[in-house]
C-alpha positions in Angstrom: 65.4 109.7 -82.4 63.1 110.9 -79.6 61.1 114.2 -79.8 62.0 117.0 -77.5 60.0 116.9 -74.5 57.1 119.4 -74.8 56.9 122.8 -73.6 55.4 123.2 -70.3 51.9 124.8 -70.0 52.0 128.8 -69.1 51.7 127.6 -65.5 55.1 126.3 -65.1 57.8 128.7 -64.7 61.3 128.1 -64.5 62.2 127.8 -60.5 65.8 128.6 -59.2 67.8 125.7 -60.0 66.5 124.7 -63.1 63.4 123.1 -61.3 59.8 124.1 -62.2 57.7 125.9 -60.0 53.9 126.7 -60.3 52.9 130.6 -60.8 49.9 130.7 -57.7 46.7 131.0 -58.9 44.6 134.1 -59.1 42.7 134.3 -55.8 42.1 136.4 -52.9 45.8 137.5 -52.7 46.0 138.5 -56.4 47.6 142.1 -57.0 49.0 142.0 -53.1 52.7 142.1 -53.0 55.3 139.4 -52.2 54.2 137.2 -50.2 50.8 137.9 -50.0 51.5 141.4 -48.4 49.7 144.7 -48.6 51.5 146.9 -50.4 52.8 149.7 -48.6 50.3 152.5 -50.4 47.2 150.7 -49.9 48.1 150.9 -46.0 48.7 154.4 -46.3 45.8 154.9 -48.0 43.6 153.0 -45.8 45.6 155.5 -42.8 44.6 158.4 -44.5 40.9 157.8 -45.8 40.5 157.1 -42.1 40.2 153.4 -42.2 41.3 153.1 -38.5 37.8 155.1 -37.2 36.2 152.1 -39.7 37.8 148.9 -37.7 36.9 150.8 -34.4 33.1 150.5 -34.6 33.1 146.8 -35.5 33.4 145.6 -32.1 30.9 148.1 -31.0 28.4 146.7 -33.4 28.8 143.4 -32.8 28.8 144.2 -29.0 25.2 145.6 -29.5 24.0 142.6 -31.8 25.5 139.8 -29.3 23.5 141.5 -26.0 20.3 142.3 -28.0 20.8 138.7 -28.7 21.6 137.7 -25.9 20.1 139.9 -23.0 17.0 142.3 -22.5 14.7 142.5 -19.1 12.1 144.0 -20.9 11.5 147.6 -18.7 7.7 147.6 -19.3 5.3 149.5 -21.9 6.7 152.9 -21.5 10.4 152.1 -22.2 9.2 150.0 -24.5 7.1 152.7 -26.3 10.2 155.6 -26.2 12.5 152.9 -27.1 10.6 152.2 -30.6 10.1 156.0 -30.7 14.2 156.7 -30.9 14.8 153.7 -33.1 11.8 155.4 -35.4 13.4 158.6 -35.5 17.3 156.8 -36.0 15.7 155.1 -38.9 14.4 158.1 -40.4 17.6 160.0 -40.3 20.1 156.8 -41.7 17.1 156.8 -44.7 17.5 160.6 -45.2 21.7 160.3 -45.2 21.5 157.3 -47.1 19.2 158.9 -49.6 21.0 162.4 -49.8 24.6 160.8 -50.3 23.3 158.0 -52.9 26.8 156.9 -54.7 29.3 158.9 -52.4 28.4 156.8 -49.5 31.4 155.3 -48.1 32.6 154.0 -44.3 35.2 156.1 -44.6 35.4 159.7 -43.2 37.5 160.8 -46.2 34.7 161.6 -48.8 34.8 159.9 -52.2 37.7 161.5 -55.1 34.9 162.7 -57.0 32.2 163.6 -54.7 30.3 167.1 -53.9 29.8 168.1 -50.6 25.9 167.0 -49.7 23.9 169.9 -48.0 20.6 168.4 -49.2 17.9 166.0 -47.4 18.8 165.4 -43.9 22.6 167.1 -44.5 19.9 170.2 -44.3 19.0 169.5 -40.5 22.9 167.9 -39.5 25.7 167.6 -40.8 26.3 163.7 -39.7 22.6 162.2 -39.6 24.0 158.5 -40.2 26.2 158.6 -37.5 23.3 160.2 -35.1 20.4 158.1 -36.4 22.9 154.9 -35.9 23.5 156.2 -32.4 19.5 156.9 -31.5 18.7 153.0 -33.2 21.2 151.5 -30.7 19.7 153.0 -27.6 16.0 152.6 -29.1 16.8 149.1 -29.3 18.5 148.6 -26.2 16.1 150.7 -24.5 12.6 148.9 -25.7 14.8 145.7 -24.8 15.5 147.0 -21.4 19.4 145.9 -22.4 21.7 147.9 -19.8 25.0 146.8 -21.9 23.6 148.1 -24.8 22.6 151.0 -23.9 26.4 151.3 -22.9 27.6 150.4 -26.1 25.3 153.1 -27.9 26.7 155.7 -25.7 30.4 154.3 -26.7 29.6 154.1 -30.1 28.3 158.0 -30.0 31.5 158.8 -28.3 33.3 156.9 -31.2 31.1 159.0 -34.0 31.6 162.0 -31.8 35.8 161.6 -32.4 35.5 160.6 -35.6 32.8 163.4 -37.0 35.8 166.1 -35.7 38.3 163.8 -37.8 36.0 164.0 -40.6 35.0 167.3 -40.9 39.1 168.3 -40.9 39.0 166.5 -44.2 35.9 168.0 -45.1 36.8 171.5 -44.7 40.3 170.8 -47.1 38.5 169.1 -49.2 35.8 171.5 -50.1 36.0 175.5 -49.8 31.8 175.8 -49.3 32.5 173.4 -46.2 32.5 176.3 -43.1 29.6 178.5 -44.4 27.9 174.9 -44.2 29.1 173.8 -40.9 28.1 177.6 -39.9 24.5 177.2 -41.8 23.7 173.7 -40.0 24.8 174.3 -36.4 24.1 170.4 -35.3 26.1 167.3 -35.7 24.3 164.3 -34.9 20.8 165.2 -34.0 18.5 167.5 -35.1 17.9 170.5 -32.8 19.7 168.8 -29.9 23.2 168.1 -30.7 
């Protein structure tokens, strides 16, 4: 008598007439729902955290990168000169955010489930010095470059942080109560003493 066949390794499963099917493999789409789709919450979740505002600037960044790459007249010692200057000064505030946020940095305006609200380091001067110093680096660049299009795309990408910063602070100010006698403390947004 011949043995029973033997049982198929933990791969197989049982397919829908009788026929065996392979389970997929763990992989990028591992924890997604049928079919490889997003589940429904982690849409909404990527809606509200303000995920939208996130995918907006990509373009804007790789605009920038593709004309600094590609473009630049070169506008002489004095543009030159200012043009380092801004991207100095852009530097120095992305430092000071990324310094005074440390583990609550995130791309996203909602701020991390269990952050504090940051009033310390450049947060002292304005309340959004990463999106400002991002904004003064771009035109630095494009200005010591002497890159028309980029300066265009820095003054998009300030209007983008200029729409998103009001989106922001909404869920700032619900999220914590000391957020308006900060906002009324630190009177400027991007840049410090101007705007």
């Amino acid at each position: 008598m011949q043995s029973p066949l033997p049982r198929p390794p933990d791969s197989l499963i049982s397919g829908h007439h009788g026929g065996r099917t392979r389970r997929p493999p763990p992989g990028p789409t591992a924890g997604l729902g049928s079919a490889g789709r997003i589940p429904s919450r982690s849409v909404k979740d990527f809606v509200a955290r303000g995920g939208w505002w996130v995918v907006a600037q990509v373009p804007l960044f790789g605009g920038l990168v593709a004309f600094w790459l590609l473009w630049g007249d070169g506008w002489g010692v004095a543009a030159l000169a200012a043009g380092a200057a801004l991207a100095g000064l852009g530097t120095a505030l992305v430092a000071g955010g990324l310094a005074a946020l440390g583990s609550q940095l995130t791309p996203y305006p909602a701020p991390v489930r269990e952050g504090a609200l940051v009033e310390r380091g450049a947060y002292r001067l304005v309340r959004h010095p990463i999106y400002g110093g991002v904004v003064l680096g771009a035109a630095g660049v494009s200005l010591a470059d002497g890159n028309w299009p980029g300066l265009v795309l820095a003054g998009a990408l300030g209007g983008l942080f200029w729409a998103k910063l009001w989106f922001e602070e909404g869920l700032l100010a619900t999220r914590f109560a000391a957020y308006a006698a900060y906002r009324a403390r630190v009177r400027r947004r991007l840049i410090p003493w101007v705007l």
